[in-house]
C-alpha positions as CSV (number, residue, x, y, z in Angstrom):
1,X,-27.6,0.6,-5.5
2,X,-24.8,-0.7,-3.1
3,X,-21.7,-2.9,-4.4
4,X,-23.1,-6.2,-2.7
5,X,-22.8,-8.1,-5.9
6,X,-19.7,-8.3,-7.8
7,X,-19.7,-8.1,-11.2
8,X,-20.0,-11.5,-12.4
9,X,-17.1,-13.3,-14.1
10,X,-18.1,-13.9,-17.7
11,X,-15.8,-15.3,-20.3
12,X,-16.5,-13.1,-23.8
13,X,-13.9,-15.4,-25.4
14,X,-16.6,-16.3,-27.5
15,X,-18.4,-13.9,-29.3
16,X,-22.3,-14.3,-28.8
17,X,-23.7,-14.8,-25.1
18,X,-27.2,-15.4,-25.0
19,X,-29.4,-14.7,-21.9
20,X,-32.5,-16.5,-20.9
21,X,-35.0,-15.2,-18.5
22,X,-38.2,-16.2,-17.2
23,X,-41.2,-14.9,-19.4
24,X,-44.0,-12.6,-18.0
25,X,-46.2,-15.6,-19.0
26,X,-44.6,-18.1,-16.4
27,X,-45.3,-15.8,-13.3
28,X,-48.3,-16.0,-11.4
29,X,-51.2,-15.0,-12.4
30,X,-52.5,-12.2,-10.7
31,X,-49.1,-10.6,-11.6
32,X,-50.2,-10.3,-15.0
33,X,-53.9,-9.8,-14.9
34,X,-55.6,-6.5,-17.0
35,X,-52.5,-6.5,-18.9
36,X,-50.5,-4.2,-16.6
37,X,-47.1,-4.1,-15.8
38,X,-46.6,-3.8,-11.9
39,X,-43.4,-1.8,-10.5
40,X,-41.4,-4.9,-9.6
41,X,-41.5,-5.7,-13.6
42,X,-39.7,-2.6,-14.1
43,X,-35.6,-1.9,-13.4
44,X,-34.5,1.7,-14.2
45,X,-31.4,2.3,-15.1
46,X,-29.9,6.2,-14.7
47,X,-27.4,6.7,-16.7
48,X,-24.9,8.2,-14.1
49,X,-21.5,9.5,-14.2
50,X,-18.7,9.6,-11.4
51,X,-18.7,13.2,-11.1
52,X,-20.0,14.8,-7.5
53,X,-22.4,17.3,-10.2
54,X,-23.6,14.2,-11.9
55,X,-23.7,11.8,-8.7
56,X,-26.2,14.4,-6.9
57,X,-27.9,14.8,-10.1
58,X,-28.8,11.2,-10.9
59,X,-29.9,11.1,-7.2
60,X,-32.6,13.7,-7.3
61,X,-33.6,11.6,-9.9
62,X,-33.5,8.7,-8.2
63,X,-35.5,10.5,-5.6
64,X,-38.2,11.4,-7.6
65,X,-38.8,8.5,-9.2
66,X,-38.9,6.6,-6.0
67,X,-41.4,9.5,-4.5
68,X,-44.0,8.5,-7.3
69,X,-44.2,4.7,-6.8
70,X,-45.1,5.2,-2.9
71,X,-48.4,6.8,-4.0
72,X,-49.0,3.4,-6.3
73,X,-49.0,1.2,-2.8
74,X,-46.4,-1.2,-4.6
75,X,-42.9,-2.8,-4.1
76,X,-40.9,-0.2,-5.6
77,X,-38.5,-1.2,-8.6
78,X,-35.3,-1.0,-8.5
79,X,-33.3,2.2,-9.3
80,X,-29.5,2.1,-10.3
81,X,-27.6,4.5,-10.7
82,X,-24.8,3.2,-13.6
83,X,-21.7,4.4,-12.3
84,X,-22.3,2.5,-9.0
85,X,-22.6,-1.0,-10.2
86,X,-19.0,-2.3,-11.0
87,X,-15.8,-1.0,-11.4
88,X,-15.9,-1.8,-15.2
89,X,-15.2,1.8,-16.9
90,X,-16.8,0.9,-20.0
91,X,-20.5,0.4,-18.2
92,X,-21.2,3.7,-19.7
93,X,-21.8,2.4,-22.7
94,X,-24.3,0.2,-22.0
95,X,-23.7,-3.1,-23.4
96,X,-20.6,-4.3,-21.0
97,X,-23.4,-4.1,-18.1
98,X,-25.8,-5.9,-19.9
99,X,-24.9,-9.4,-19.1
100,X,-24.6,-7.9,-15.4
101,X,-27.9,-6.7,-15.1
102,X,-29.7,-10.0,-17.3
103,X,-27.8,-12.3,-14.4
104,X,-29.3,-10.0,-11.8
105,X,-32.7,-9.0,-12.9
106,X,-33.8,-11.0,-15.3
107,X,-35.8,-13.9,-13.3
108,X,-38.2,-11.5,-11.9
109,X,-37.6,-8.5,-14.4
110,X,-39.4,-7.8,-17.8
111,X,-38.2,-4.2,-18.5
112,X,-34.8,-2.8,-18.3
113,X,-35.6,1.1,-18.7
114,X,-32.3,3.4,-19.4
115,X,-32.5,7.0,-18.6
116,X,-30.3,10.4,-19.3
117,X,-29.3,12.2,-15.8
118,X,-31.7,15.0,-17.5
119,X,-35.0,12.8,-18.0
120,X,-38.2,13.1,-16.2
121,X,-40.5,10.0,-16.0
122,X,-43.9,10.3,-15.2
123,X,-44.4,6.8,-13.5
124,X,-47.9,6.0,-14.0
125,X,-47.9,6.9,-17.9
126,X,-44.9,5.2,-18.8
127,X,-46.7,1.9,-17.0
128,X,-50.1,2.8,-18.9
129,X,-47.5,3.2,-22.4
130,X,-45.9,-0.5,-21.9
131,X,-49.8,-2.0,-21.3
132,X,-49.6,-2.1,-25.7
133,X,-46.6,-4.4,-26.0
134,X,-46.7,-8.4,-25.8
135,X,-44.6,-9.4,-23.2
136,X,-44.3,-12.9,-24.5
137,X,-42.1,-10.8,-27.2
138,X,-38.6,-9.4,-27.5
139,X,-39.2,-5.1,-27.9
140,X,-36.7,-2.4,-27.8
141,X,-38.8,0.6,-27.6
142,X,-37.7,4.2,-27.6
143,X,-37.8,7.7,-29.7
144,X,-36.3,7.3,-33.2
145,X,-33.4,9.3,-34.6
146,X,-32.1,8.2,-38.1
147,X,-29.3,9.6,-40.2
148,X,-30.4,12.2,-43.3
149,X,-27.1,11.2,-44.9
150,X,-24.2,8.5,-44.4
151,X,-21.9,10.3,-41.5
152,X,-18.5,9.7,-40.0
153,X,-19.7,10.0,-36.9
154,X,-21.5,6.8,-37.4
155,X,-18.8,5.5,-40.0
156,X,-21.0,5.7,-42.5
157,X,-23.5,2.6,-41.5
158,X,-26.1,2.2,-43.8
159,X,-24.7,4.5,-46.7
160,X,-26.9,3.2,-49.3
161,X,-29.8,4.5,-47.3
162,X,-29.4,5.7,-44.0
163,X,-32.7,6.6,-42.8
164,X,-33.3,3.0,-43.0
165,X,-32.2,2.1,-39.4
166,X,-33.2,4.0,-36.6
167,X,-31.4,4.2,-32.8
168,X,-32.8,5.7,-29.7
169,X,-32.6,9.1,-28.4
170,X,-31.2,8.4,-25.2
171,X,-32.3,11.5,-23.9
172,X,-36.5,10.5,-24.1
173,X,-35.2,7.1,-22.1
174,X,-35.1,3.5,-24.2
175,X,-36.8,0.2,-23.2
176,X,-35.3,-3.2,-23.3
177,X,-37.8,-6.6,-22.7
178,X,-36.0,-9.2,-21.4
179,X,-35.1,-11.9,-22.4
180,X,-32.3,-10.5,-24.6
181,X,-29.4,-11.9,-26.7
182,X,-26.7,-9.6,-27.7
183,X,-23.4,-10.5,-29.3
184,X,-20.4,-8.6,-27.6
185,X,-18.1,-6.9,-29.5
186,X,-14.5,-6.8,-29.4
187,X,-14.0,-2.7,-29.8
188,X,-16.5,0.0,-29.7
189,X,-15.7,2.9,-32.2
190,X,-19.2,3.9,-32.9
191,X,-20.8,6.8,-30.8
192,X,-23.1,4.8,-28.4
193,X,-26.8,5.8,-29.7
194,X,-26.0,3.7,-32.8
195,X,-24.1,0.7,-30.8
196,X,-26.8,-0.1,-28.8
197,X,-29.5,-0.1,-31.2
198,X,-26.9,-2.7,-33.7
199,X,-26.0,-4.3,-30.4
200,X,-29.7,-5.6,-30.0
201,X,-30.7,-5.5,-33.7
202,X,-27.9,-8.1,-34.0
203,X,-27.8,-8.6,-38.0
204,X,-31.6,-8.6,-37.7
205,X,-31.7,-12.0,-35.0
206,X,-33.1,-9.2,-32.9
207,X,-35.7,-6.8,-32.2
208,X,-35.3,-3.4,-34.0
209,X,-36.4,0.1,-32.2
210,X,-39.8,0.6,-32.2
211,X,-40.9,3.8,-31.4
212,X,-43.3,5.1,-28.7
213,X,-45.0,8.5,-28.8
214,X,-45.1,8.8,-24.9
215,X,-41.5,8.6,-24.9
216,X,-40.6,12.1,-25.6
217,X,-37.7,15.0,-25.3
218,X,-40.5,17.9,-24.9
219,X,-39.0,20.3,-22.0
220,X,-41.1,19.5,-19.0
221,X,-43.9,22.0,-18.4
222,X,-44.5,22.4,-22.4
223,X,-48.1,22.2,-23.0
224,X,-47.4,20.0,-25.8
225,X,-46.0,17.1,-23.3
226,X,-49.1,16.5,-21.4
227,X,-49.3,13.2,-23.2
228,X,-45.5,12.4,-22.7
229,X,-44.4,9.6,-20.3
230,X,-40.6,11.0,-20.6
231,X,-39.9,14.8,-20.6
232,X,-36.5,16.7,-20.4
233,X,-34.8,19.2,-18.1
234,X,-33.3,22.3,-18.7
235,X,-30.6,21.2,-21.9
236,X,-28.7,24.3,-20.4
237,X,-27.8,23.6,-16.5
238,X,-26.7,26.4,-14.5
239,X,-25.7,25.8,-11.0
240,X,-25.1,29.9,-10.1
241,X,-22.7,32.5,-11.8
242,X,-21.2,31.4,-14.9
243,X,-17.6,30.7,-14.4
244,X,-15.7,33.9,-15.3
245,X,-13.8,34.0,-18.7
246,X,-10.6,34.9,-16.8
247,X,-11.0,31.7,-15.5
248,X,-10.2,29.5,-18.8
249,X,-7.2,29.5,-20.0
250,X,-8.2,28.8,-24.0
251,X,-5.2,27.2,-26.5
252,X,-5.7,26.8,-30.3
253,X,-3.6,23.7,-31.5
254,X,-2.9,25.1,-35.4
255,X,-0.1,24.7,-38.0
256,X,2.0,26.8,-40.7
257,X,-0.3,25.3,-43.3
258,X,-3.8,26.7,-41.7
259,X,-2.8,30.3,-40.6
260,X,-4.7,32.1,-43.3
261,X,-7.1,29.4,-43.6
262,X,-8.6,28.6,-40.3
263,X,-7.3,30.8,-37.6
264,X,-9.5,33.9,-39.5
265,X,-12.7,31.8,-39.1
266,X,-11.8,31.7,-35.2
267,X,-11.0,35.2,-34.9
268,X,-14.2,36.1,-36.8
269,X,-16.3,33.9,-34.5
270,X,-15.8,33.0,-31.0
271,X,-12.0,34.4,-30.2
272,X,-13.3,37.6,-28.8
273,X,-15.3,35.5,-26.1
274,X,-12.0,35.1,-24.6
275,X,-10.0,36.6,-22.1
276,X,-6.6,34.1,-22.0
277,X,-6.0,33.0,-25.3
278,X,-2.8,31.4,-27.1
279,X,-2.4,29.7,-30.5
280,X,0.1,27.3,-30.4
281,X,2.1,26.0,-34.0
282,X,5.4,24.9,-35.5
283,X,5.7,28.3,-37.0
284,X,6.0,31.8,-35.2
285,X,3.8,34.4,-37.0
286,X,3.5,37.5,-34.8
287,X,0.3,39.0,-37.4
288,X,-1.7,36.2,-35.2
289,X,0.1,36.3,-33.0
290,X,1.5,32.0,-32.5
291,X,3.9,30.1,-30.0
292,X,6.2,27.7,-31.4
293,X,6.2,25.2,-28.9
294,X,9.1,23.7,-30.4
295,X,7.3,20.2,-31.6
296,X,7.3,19.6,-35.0
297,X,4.1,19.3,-37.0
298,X,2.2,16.1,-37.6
299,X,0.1,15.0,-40.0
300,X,-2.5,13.2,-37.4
301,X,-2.2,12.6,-34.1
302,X,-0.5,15.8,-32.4
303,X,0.1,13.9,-28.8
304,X,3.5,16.0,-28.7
305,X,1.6,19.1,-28.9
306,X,-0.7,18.4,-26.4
307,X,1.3,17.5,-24.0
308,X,3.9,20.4,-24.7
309,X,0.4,23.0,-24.0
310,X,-0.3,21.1,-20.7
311,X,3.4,21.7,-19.6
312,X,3.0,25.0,-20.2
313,X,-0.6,26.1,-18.5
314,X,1.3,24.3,-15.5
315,X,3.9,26.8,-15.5
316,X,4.6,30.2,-14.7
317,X,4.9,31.3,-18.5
318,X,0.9,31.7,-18.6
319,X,-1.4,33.1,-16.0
320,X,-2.9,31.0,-13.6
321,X,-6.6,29.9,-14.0
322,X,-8.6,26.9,-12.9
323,X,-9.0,25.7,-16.3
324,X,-8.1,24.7,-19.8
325,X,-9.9,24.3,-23.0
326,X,-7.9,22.7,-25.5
327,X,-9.3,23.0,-29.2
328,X,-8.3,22.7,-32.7
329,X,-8.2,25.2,-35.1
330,X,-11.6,23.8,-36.9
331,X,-13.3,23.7,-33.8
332,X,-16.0,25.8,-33.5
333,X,-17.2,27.3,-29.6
334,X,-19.6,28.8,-28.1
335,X,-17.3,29.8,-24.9
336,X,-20.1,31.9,-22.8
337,X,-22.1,28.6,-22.7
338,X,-18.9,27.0,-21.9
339,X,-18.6,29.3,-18.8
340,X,-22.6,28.2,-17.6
341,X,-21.9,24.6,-17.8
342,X,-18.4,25.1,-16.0
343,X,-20.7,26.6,-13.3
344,X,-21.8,23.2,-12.7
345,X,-18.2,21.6,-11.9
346,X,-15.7,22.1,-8.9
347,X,-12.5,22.7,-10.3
348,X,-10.5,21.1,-7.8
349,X,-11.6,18.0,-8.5
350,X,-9.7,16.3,-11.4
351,X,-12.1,17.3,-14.1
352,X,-11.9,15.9,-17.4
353,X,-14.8,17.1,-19.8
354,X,-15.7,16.6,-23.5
355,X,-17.8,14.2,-26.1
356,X,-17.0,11.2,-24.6
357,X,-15.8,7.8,-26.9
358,X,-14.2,4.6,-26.1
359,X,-12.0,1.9,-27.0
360,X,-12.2,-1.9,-26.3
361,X,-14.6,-1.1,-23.4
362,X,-15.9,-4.7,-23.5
363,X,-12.5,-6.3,-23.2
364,X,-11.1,-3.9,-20.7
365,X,-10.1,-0.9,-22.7
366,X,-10.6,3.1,-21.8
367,X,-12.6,6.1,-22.4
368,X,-11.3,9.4,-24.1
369,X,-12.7,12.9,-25.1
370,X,-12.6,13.4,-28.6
371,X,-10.4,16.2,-29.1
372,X,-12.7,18.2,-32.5
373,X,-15.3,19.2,-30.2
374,X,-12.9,20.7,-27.1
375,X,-11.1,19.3,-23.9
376,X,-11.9,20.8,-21.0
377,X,-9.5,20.0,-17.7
378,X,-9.7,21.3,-14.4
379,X,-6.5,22.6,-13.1
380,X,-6.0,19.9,-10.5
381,X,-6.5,17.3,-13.7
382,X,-3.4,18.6,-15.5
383,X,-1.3,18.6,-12.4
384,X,-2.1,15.2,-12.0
385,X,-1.7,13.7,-15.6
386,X,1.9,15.6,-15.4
387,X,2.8,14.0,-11.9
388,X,2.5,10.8,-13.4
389,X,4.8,8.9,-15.4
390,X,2.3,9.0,-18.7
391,X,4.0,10.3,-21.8
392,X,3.0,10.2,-25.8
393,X,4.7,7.1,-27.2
394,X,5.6,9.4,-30.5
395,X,4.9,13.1,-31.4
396,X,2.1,12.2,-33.7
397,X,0.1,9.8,-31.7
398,X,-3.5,10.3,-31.3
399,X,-3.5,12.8,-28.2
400,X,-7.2,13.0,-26.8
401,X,-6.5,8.6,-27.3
402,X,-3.1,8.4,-25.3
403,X,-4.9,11.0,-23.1
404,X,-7.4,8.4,-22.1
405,X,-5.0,5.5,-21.5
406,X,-3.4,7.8,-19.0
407,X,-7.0,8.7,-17.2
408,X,-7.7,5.4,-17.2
409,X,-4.3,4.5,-15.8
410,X,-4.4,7.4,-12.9
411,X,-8.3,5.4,-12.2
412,X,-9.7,9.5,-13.0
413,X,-12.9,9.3,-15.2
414,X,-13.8,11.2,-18.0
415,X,-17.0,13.3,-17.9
416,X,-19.0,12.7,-21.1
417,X,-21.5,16.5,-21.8
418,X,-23.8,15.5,-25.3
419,X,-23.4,19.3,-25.6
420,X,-19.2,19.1,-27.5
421,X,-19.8,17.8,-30.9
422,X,-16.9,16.0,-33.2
423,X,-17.9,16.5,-36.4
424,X,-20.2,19.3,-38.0
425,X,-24.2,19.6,-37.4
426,X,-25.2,18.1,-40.8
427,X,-23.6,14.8,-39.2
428,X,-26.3,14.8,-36.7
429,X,-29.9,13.9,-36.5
430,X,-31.6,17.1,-36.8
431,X,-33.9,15.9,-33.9
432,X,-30.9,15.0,-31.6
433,X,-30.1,18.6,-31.9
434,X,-33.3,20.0,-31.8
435,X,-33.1,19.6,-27.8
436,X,-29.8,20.9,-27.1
437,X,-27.7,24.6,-26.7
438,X,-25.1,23.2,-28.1
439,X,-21.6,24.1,-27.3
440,X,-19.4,23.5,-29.8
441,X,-18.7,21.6,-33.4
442,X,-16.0,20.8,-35.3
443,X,-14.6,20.6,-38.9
444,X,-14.9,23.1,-41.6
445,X,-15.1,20.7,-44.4
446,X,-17.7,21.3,-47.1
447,X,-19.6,24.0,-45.1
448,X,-19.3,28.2,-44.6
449,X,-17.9,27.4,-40.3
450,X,-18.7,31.4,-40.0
451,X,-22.4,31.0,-40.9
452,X,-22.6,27.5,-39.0
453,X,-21.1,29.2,-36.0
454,X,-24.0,32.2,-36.3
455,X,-26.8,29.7,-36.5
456,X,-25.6,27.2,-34.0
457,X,-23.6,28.9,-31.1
458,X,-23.8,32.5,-31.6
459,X,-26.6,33.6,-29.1
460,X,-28.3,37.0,-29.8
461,X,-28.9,38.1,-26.4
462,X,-25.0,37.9,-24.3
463,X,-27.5,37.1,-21.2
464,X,-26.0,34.4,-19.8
465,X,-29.5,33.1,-18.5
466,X,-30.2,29.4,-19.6
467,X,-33.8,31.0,-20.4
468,X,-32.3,33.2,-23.0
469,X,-30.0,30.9,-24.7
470,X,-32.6,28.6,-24.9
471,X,-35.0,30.7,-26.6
472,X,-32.8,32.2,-29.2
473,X,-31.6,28.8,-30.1
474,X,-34.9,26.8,-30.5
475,X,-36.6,29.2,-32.5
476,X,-33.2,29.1,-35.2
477,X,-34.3,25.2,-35.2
């Protein structure tokens, strides 16, 4: 999809925007006979990012998706790729691109289908799966996760009862019928899964997810997804050799306070994994051994810190690799994973990888990693965030935040992989997990982070084939 149209101008002063669109029961009728949606009903959606790894990927898709409507002699549907259709950086999250898409589409459109760079759509069941829905009706159809327990990650929606509202998997692909109305909101704290599915539930003035069985996450040749519509990829990409672990340059942001408390749990787990390590804190213990980088400690926020680490990889007081993971001290990693999905990215591109949040994206705000679950920078990333003229406005700002105002600013995206985890795997659906190799967690609160780290990241075999880490890990779940 080429930039011909410009992303309309549409004033969100006001809080609700409601789109109309013309109803599959005012088109002609032999569009509509035997109940059957044709192609041209249909606009997919791929979930794209900026990258060149993810650009190529979400092509292939792209590809393959337009290789099996030739064989169904019919107009073929449009395919977008997300990242391409305006220069607004919050389109990732879905719901800034929605009033785009309704003024585009939604005449001749009934469907808007949104897929993960990793799903595989078989064309002809998922038109055979949207036969059973009305299409006089509003439906938002997808695989169901729900919350065991009120989380932070979700800030605690629904803590009565949890499991009472469910939001798609984005991974098995989500359906929305148009017409839609959607309120836009101001901010967007909430991890996207959860957004969307409030976005369009809308205080219940709109359709809740309903769920559809031939919209699944089974791997793609499993014998058990011959029903499937939706399948997924390898969870575990590996585009040749592993980067090597004298590659990453790893730092440990920890205080005073936590040296006998947390630094053991990351020597007992995943320090050995690597070959350039420093812990940096306001206090110089040489048992660990610590830098004191000469900023003092924070309660929240750590921006000074940060900063002071990226000064230093830059210089010549460290060895020289193409990249740097930047964790906490509560962050639990699985680094030889790490090193497979690093295989995937050019480091001398300005890479910037992590969970991926934002802030204000509907009224022109920015994304940012979320520092718990790991920052990953290329080299040529750091060089550039230091060439520019972006500083922390105080020592104990929010540093994974300030860092993305100064992305944003320098027009370099950040690179969301579902695989870095904020919070701790009981704050998860247990079947979003089920899918993944996960690469890393964070927070020791309330659980035993050594035994969490065996069950979760520690693979048996040290093969570094995706086929290996795979195994091990789905039979522990």
């Amino acid at each position: 999809c080429k930039r011909a149209v410009n992303y309309p101008r549409i004033s969100f002063e006001r809080e609700c925007v409601v789109l109309k669109f013309k109803r599959a029961v005012d088109y002609p009728w032999n569009i509509v006979r035997k109940g059957m949606y044709y192609l041209r009903e249909i606009v997919f959606v791929i979930q794209s990012q900026s990258n060149s790894f993810h650009v190529s990927r979400a092509e292939r898709q792209r590809a393959d998706l337009l290789q099996q409507t030739q064989s169904l002699t019919q107009t073929p549907p449009p395919v977008l790729l997300l990242h391409s259709l305006t220069d607004n950086e919050g389109d990732w999250s879905i719901l800034p691109v929605l009033p785009y898409l309704s003024l585009l589409f939604g005449k001749n459109s009934s469907w808007l289908v949104f897929l993960e760079e990793e799903t595989n759509v078989k064309v002809t069941k998922l038109l055979q799966a949207l036969r059973k829905f009305d299409r006089r009706k509003e439906w938002f159809l997808g695989k169901p996760l729900h919350d065991e327990e009120s989380t932070i990650i979700h800030h605690y929606a629904f803590a009565e009862n949890p499991s009472i509202f469910k939001y798609p998997d984005f991974s098995a692909g989500h359906r929305l019928q148009l017409p839609i109305s959607a309120c836009l909101k101001k901010k967007c704290y909430l991890p996207m899964l959860l957004q969307v599915a409030l976005y369009i539930w809308e205080n219940g003035q709109g359709p809740r997810l309903t769920a559809v069985p031939e919209l699944c996450t089974e791997p793609e040749h499993s014998p058990t997804a011959q029903h499937c519509a939706t399948t997924l990829s390898s969870p575990a990409p590996l585009c040749g050799e592993p980067v090597k672990k004298e590659d990453i340059f790893v730092a440990v942001k920890t205080c005073k306070k936590f040296h006998t408390e947390r630094v053991p749990v990351v020597k007992k787990t995943w320090e050995r994994e690597a070959f350039l390590l420093e812990y940096y804190s306001d206090h110089t213990d040489p048992s660990i051994p610590t830098i004191d980088l000469g900023v003092p400690n924070t309660e929240r926020g750590h921006c000074g810190k940060t900063f002071a680490i990226l000064e230093r990889y830059v210089s010549d007081a460290v060895p020289k690799t193409r990249w740097l993971l930047v964790v906490d001290d509560d962050t639990l990693i699985s680094l030889p994973r790490l090193q497979m999905l690093l295989s995937c990215y050019d480091p001398s591109e300005p890479v910037c990888l992590g969970e991926r949040y934002g802030y204000g994206l509907g009224q022109g705000g920015y994304s940012y990693i979320t520092g718990g679950g790991g920052m990953v920078f290329s080299r040529a990333a750091v060089v550039r965030l230091l060439a520019s003229d972006c500083k922390c406005y105080s020592d104990d700002a929010p540093d994974d935040m300030v860092l993305g105002m100064c992305l944003n600013a320098l027009g370099l995206p950040v690179t969301h992989s579902s695989l870095f985890h904020q919070a701790r795997p009981e704050d998860y659906s247990r079947d979003f997990l089920a899918h993944q190799v996960p690469i890393s967690f964070h927070k020791h609160w309330n659980i035993d982070p050594v035994a969490v780290f065996n069950r979760w990241l520690k693979d048996e075999s040290r093969s570094t084939s995706p086929r290996g880490l795979n195994k091990s890990t789905k039979e522990e779940l």
